[in-house]
C-alpha positions as CSV (number, residue, x, y, z in Angstrom):
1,X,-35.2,-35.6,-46.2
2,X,-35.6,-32.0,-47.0
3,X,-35.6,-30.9,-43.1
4,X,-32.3,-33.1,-42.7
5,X,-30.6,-31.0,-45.3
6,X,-32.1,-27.3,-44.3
7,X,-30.6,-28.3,-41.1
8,X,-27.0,-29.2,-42.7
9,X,-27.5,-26.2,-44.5
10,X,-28.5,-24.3,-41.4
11,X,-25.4,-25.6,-39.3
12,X,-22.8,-24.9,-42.8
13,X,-24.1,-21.3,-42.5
14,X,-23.7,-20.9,-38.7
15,X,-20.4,-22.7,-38.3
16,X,-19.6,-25.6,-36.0
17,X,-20.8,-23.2,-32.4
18,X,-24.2,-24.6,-33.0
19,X,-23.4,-27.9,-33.8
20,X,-21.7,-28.2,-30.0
21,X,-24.5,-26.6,-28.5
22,X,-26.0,-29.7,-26.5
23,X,-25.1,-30.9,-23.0
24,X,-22.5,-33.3,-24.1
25,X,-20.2,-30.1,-25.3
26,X,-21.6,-28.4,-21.6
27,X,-22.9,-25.5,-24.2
28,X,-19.1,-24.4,-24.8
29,X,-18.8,-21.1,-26.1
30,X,-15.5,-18.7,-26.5
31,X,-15.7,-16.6,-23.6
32,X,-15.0,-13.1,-26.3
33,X,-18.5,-14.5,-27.9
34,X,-20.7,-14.7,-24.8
35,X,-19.2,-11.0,-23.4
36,X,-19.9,-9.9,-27.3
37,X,-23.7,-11.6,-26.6
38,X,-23.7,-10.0,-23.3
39,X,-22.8,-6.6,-25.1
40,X,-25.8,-7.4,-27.9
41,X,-28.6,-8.4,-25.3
42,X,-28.1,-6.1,-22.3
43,X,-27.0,-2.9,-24.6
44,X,-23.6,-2.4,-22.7
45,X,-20.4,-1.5,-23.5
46,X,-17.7,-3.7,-22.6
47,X,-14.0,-3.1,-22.3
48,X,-11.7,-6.2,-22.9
49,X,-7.8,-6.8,-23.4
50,X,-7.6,-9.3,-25.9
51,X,-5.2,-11.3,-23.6
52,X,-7.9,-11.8,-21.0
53,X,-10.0,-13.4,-23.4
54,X,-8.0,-15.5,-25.4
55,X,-8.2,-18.8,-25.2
56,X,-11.0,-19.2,-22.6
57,X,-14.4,-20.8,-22.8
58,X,-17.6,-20.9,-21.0
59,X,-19.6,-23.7,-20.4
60,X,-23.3,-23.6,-19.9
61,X,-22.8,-19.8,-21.4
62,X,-25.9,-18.8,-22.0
63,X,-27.5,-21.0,-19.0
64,X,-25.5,-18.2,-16.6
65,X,-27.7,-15.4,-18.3
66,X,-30.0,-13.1,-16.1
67,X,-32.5,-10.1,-16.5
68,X,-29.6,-7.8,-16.2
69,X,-26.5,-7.8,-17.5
70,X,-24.2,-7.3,-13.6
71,X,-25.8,-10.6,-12.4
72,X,-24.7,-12.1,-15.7
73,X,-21.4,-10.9,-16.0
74,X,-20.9,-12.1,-12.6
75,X,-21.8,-15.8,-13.5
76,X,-19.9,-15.2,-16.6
77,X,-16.6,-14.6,-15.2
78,X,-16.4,-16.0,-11.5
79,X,-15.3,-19.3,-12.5
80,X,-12.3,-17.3,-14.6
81,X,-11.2,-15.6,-11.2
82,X,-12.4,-12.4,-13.1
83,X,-14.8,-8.9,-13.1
84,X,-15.9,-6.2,-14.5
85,X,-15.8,-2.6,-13.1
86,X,-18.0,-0.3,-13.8
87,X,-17.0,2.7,-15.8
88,X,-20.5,4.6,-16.2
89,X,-24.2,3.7,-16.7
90,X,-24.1,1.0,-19.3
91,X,-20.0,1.0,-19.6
92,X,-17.6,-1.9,-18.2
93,X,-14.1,-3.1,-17.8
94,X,-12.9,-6.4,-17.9
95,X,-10.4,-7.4,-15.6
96,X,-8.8,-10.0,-13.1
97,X,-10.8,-10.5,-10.0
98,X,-9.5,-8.0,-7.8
99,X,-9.7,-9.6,-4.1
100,X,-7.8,-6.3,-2.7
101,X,-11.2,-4.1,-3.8
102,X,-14.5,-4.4,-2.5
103,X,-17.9,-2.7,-3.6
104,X,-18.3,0.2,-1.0
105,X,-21.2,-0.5,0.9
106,X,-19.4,-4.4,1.5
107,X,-16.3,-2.8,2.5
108,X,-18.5,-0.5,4.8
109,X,-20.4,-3.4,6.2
110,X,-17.4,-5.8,7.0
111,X,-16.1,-2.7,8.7
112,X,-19.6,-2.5,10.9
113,X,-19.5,-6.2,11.6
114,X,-16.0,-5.3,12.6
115,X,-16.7,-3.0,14.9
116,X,-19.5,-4.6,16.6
117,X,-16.9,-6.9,18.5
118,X,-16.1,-3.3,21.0
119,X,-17.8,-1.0,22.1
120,X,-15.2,1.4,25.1
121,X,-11.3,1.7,25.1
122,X,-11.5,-1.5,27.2
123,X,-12.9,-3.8,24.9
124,X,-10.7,-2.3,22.1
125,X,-7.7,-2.4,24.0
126,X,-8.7,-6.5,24.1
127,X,-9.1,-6.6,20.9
128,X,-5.8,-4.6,19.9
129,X,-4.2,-6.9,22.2
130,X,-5.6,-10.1,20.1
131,X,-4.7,-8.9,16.7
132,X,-1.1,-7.8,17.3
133,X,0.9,-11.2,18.0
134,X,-1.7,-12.6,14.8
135,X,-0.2,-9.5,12.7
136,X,3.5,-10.5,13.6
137,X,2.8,-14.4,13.3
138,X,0.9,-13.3,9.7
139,X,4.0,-11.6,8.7
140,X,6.4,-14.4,9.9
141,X,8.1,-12.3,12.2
142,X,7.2,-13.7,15.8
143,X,9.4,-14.4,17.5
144,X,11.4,-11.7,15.1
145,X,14.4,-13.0,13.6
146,X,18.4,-12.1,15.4
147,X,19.4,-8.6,14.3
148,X,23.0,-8.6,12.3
149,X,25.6,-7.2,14.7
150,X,26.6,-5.1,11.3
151,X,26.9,-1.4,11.8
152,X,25.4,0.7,8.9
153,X,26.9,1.3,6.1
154,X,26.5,5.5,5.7
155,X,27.6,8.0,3.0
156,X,29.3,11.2,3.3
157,X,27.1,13.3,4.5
158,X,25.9,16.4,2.0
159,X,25.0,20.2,3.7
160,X,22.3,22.3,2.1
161,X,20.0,25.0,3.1
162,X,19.0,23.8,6.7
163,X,19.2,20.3,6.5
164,X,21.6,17.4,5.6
165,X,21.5,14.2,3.4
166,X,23.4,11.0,4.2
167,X,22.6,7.3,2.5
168,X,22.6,4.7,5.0
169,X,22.0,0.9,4.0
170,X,21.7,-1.1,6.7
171,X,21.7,-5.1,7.2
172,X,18.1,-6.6,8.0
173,X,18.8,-10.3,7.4
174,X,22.6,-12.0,6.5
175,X,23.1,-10.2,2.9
176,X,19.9,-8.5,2.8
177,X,20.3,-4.6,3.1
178,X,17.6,-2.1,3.0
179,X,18.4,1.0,1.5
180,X,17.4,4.9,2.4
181,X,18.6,8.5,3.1
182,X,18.6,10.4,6.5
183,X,17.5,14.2,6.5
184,X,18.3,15.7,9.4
185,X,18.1,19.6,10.4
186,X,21.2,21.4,9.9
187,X,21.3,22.1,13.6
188,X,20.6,20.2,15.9
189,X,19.4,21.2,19.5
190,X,18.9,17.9,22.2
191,X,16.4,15.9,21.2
192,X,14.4,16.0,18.1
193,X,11.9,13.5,16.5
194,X,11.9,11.1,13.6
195,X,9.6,10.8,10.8
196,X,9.8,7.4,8.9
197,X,9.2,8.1,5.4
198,X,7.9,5.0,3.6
199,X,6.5,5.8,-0.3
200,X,4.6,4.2,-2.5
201,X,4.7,2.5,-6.2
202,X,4.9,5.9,-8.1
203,X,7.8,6.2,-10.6
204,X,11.1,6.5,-8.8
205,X,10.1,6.4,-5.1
206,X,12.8,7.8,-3.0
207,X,14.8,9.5,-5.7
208,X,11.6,11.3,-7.1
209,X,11.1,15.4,-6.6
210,X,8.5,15.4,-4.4
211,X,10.1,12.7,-1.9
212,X,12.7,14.5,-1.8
213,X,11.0,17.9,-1.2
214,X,8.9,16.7,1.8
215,X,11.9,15.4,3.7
216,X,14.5,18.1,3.6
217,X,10.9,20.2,4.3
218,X,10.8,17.7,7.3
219,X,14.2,18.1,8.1
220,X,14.2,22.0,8.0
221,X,11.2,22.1,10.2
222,X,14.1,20.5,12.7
223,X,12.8,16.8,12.9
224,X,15.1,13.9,10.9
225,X,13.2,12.2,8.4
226,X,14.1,8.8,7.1
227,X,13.6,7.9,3.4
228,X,13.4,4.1,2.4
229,X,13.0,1.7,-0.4
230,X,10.7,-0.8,-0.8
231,X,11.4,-4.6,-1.4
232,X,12.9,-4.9,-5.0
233,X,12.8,-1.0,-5.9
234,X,15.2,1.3,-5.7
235,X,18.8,0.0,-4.7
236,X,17.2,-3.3,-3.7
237,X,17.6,-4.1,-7.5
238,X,20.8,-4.9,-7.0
239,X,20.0,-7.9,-5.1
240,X,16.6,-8.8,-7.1
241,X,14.8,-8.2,-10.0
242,X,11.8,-5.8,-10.0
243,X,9.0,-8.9,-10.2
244,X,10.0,-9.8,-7.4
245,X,8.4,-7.0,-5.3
246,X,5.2,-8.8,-6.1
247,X,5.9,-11.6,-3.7
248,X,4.3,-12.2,-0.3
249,X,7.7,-11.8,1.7
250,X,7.6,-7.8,0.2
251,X,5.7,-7.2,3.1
252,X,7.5,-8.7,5.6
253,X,10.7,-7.6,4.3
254,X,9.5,-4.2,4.2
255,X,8.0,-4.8,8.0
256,X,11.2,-6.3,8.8
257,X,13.0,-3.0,7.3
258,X,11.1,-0.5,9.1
259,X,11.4,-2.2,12.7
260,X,15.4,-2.0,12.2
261,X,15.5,1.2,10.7
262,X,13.6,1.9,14.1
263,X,16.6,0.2,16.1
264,X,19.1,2.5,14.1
265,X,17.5,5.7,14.7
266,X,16.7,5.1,18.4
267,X,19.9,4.4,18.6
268,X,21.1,7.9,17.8
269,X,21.7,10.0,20.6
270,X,19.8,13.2,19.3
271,X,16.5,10.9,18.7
272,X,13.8,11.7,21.1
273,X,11.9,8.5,21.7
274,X,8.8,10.0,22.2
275,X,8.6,11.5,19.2
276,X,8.5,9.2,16.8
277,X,6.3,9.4,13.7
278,X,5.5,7.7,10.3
279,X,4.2,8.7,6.9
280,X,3.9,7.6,3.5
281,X,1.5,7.4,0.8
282,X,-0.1,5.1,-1.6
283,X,1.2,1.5,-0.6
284,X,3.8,3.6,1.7
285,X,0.2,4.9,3.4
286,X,-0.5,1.5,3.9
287,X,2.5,0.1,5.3
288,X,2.3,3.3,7.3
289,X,-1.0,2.2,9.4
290,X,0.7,-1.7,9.7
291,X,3.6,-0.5,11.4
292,X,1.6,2.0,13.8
293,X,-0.6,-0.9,14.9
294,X,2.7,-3.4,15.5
295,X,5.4,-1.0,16.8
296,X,4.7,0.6,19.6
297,X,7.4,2.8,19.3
298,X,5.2,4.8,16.8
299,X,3.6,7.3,18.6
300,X,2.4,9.7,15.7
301,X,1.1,8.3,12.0
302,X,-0.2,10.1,8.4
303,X,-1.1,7.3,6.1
304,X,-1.7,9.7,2.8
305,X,-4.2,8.3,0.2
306,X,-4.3,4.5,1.1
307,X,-6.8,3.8,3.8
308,X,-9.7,2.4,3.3
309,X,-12.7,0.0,4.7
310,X,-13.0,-1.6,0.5
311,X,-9.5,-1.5,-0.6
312,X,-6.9,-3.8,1.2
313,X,-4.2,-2.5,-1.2
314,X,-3.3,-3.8,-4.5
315,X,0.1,-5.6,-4.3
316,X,1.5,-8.3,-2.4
317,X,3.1,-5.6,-0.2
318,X,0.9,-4.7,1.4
319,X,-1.8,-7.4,1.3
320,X,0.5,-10.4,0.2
321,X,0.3,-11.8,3.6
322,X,-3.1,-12.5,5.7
323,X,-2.8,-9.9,8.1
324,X,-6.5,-9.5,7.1
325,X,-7.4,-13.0,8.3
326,X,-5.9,-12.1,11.6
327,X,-9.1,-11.7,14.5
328,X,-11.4,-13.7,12.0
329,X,-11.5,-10.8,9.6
330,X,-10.0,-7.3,9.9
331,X,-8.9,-4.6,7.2
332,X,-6.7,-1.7,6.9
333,X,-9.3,0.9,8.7
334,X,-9.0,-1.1,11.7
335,X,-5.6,-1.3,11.4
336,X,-5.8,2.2,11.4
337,X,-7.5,2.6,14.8
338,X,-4.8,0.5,16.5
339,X,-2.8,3.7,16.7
340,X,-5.3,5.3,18.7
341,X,-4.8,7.3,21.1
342,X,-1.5,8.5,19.1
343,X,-2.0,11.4,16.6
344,X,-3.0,10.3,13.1
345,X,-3.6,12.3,9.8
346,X,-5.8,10.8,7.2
347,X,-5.1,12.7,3.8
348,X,-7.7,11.0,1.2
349,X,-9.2,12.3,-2.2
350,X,-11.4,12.2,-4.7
351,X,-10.0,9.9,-7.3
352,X,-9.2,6.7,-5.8
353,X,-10.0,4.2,-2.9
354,X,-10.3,6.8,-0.4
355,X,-13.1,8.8,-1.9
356,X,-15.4,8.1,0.6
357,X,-13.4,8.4,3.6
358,X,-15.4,11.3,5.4
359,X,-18.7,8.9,5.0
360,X,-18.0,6.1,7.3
361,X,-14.3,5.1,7.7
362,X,-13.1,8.8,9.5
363,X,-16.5,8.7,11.6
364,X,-15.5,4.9,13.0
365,X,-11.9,6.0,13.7
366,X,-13.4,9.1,15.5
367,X,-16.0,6.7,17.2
368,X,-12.3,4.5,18.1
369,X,-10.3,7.6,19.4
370,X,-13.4,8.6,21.4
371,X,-13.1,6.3,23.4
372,X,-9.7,7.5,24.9
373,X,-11.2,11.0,25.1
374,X,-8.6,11.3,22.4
375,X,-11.2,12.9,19.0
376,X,-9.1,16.0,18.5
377,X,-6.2,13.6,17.6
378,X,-7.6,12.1,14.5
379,X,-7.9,14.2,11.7
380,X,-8.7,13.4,7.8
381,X,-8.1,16.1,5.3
382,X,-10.6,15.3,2.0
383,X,-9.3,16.9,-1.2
384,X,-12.5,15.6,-3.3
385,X,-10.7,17.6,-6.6
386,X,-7.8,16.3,-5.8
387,X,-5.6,12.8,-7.7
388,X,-3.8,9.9,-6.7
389,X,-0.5,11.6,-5.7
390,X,1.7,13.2,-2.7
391,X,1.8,16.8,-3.9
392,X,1.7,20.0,-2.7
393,X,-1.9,19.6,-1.6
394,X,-0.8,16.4,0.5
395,X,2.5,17.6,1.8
396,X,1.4,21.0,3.5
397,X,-1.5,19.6,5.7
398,X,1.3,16.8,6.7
399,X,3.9,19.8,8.0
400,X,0.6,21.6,9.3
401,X,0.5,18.4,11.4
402,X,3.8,17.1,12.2
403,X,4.5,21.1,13.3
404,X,1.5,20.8,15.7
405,X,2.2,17.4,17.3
406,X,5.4,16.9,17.3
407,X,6.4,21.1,18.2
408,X,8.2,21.7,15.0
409,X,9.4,25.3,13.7
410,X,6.9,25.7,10.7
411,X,8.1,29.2,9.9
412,X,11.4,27.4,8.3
413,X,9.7,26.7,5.5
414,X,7.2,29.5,4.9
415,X,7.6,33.2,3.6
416,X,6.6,36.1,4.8
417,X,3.3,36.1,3.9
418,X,3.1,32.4,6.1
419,X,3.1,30.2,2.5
420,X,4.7,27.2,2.6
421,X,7.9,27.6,0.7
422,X,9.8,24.2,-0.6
423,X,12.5,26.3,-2.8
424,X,15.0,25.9,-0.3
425,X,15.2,22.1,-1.1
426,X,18.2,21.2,-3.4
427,X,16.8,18.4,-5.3
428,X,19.5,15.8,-5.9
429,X,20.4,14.1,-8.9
430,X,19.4,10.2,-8.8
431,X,22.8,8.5,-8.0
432,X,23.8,11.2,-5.4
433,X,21.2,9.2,-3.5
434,X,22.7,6.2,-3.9
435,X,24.7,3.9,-0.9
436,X,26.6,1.3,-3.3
437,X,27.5,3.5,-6.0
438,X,26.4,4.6,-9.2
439,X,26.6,0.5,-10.3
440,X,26.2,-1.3,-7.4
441,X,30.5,-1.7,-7.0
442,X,29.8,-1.2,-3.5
443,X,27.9,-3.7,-2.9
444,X,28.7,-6.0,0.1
445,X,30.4,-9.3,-0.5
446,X,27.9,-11.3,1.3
447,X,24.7,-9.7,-0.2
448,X,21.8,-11.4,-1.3
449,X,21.5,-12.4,-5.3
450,X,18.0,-13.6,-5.8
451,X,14.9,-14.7,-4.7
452,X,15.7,-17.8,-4.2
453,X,18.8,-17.1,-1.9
454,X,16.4,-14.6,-0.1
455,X,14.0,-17.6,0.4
456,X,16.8,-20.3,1.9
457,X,18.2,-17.0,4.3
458,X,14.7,-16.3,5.2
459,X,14.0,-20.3,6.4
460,X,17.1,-20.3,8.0
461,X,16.7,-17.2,10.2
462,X,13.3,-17.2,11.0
463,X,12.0,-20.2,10.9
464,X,14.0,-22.1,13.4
């Protein structure tokens, strides 16, 4: 009688946890309680949004402990689609599992088994010819859907010192436009190339400083360089809302976008067809290395802090789509390769995904562009100091590059001393930038107004 009541006493004391503790209850405990455990038994630190936690529980919880506290954390949270990264020695953040980001040496080894399938530019050139058609039937685009017989819709064109500005939206699918400016050299001489400009998710895009900066730098050099939107930013808010750049289609829109913004300019008659280059950063770096491996038109790329052999990019843009299922398994470094033998720059740095990039990724692409005798026209530029950003630091070795490769005037846009000097750029306000006007009055009567009228446009015209 007396142990029957120290144990009602016990279980009063402890609260009803206990009391479920028994395989009936599958040793429920709040998921908060077993990372606080976790945190107790281990010593660790552990980082957690309330919101993760709430409202989820582990069963078996303490069953799923180990002798250290990574191999329990993993049981922990794999049935919750969740992770930890670690911050330092005994320090970790919680967060949703992150199937864009690998551990390094994975990332590195996936690459190797990769790479095993070639081994000279006639095998690769096999492989290259497996993995483009299953890149265009991943994005949805073989066969690629009819081109509107629309011209594009341009702005009056602004003059500045050495280069021009014009807004040109043009029509990718019925009602769906995809918005961007054209620098071009204030002068132009026969033929001259073209530099897509993609960007990435930072603030602003195409209307930011720096964006701005690098292609009226472009432009002045004597090359035109295109600026574009992504799906759902910029002026394509006008047709969606800004969540909506987190679907799978992004990346195919955006795809789509750059193929027909290819038709446009190669339609101009001052384009030089030879010379035709691509470079963004960030998610813009990554949509960089997709294009040069499925347009062939592209025949000199600079992917700027985005590739790597771990990272597969963090939004459905650029991952939202199995382009990396395509050859039983590839990833954006081999993506990378497929522009081989055509000129590439590789700008990484010390802060993000790309931190690692002179230890195995930039040796495999040289091993890659070796085999067309082609080594010399790879190049990565490491800033280990350096951020997550397209800054000065970013921009110069790009005109360093596109000046080399493409036979651009660098001295345009250095002093007298040989700096690079960007002063000359008139950077415009936001709406000067703008195709529809400042509120979108311009926009087309048959435009696109949602998702789900994207969705029905998209089934009808390339799915048939």
């Amino acid at each position: 009688m007396k142990k029957l009541l120290f144990l009602c006493l016990g279980l009063l004391i402890t609260g009803s946890t206990y009391a479920q503790q028994n395989s009936d209850d599958r040793y429920r405990e709040p998921l908060k309680d077993v990372l606080l455990k976790i945190q107790d038994r281990y010593h660790v630190k552990i980082k957690m949004n309330e919101a993760l936690v709430k409202d989820k529980f582990v069963n078996y919880a303490e069953w799923r402990f180990r002798q250290d506290a990574e191999t329990t954390l993993n049981n922990v949270l794999a049935p919750f689609d969740m992770k930890v990264n670690k911050e330092g020695p005994n320090s970790y953040k919680l967060k949703d599992y992150e199937y864009y980001r690998w551990e390094v040496q994975d990332g590195w080894k996936e690459l190797d088994r990769i790479a095993s399938q070639y081994h000279d530019k006639a095998s690769f050139e096999q492989r290259k010819a497996l993995l483009k058609p299953q890149l265009y039937q991943a994005l949805q685009l073989s066969p690629l859907p009819t081109k509107p017989a629309s011209a594009p819709i341009i702005t009056p064109k602004r003059v500045y010192d050495g280069y021009t500005v014009e807004n040109i939206a043009i029509e990718i699918l019925p009602g769906l436009y995809i918005n961007g400016s054209l620098y071009k050299p204030l002068k132009i001489r026969g033929k001259i190339p073209v530099v897509l400009s993609p960007d990435g998710h930072w603030d602003k895009q195409r209307y930011r400083a720096d964006c701005q900066i690098r292609c009226a730098s472009i432009a002045r050099m004597g090359a035109m360089s295109y600026s574009y939107d992504l799906f759902a930013w910029g002026e394509s808010l006008l047709q969606f809302k800004g969540e909506d750049h987190r679907r799978s289609l992004a990346q195919s829109i955006q795809a789509l976008g750059a193929i027909r913004i290819l038709d446009y300019m190669l339609s101009l008659k001052e384009t030089d067809p030879t010379r035709i280059g691509i470079s963004g950063g960030s998610g813009g770096g990554s949509h960089t290395a997709l294009m040069a491996a499925i347009d062939d038109r592209i025949t000199l790329s600079a992917p700027v802090v985005a590739i790597s052999s771990y990272f597969y990019g963090g939004c459905p843009c650029e991952s939202g789509m199995p382009i990396a299922q395509c050859g039983n398994g590839s990833d954006n470094v081999e993506l990378a390769a497929m522009a081989a033998p055509h000129p590439q720059l590789l700008i990484s740095d010390g802060s993000d995904w790309t931190a690692n990039m002179p230890e195995h990724d930039f040796p495999y692409l040289q091993k890659i562009y070796g085999y067309y005798g082609a080594t010399d026209k790879v190049e990565n530029v490491h800033l280990p100091n350096d951020k997550h950003d397209f800054g000065p630091s970013k921009r110069f070795p790009l005109y360093t590059f596109l000046a080399k490769n493409f036979h651009l005037d660098i001295k345009n846009i250095q002093d007298k001393d040989g700096k690079f000097d960007e002063s000359h750029v008139t950077v415009e306000k936001e709406p000067m930038l703008y195709v529809f006007g400042d509120k979108g009055e311009k926009l087309p009567k048959n435009a696109i107004h949602g998702f789900d009228q994207l969705e029905r446009v998209w089934a009808m015209n390339v799915h048939k």
